[in-house]
C-alpha positions as CSV (number, residue, x, y, z in Angstrom):
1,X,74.3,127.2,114.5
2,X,76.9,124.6,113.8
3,X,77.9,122.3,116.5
4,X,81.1,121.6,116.3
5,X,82.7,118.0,117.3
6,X,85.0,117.4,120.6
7,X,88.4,116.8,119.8
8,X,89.1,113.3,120.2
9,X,91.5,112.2,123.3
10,X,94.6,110.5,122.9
11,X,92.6,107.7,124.5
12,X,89.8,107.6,121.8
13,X,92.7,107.9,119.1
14,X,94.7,104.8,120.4
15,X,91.2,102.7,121.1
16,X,90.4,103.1,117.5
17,X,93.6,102.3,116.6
18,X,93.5,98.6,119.0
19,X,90.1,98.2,116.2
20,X,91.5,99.0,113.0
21,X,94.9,96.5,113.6
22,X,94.1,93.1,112.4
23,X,96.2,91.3,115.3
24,X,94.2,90.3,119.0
25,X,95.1,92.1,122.0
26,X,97.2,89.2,123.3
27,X,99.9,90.0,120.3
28,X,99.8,93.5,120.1
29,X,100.3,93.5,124.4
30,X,103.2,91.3,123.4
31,X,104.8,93.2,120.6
32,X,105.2,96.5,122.8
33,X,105.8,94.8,125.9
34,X,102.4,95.6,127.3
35,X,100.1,93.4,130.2
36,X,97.8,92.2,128.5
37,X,95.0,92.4,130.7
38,X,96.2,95.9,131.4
39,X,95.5,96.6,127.7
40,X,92.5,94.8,127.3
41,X,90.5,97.0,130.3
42,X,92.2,100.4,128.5
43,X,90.6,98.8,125.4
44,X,87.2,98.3,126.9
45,X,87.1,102.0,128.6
46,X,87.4,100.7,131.8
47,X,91.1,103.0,132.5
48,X,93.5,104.9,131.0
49,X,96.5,105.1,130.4
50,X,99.8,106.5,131.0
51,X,102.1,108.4,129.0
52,X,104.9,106.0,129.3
53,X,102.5,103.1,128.4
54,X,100.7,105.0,125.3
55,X,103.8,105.7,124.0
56,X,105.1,102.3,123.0
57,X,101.2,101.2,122.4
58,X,100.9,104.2,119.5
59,X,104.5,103.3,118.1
60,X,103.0,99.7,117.8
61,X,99.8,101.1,116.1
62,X,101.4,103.3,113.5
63,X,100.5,106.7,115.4
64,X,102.2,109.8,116.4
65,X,101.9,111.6,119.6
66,X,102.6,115.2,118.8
67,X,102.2,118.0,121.5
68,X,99.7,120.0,120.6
């Protein structure tokens, strides 16, 4: 039987998205008006975050948040 894969979080989506841009974590907190610290322990799994936070983050990154 086929396993098929969890769906990946909005979380998962934006992490991979901090480690495909080529800029640190210092510039891209800067560029969406973002703690950077707060982004760096989102980055490293450590907490989450919220909508209003992940929505200038993903603009930043080139994503889209979509309901679903």
């Amino acid at each position: 039987m086929a396993r098929t894969a969890k769906p990946k979080t909005l979380s998962d989506e934006l992490r991979a998205a901090l480690l495909r841009d080529k800029r640190n974590l210092a510039e891209i907190a800067r560029a969406c008006g973002l703690d950077k610290s707060q982004l760096s322990r989102f980055a490293r799994g450590e907490r989450d975050l919220l909508l209003t936070t992940a929505t200038p983050l993903a603009r930043e990154l080139g994503l889209w948040l979509r309901r679903s």
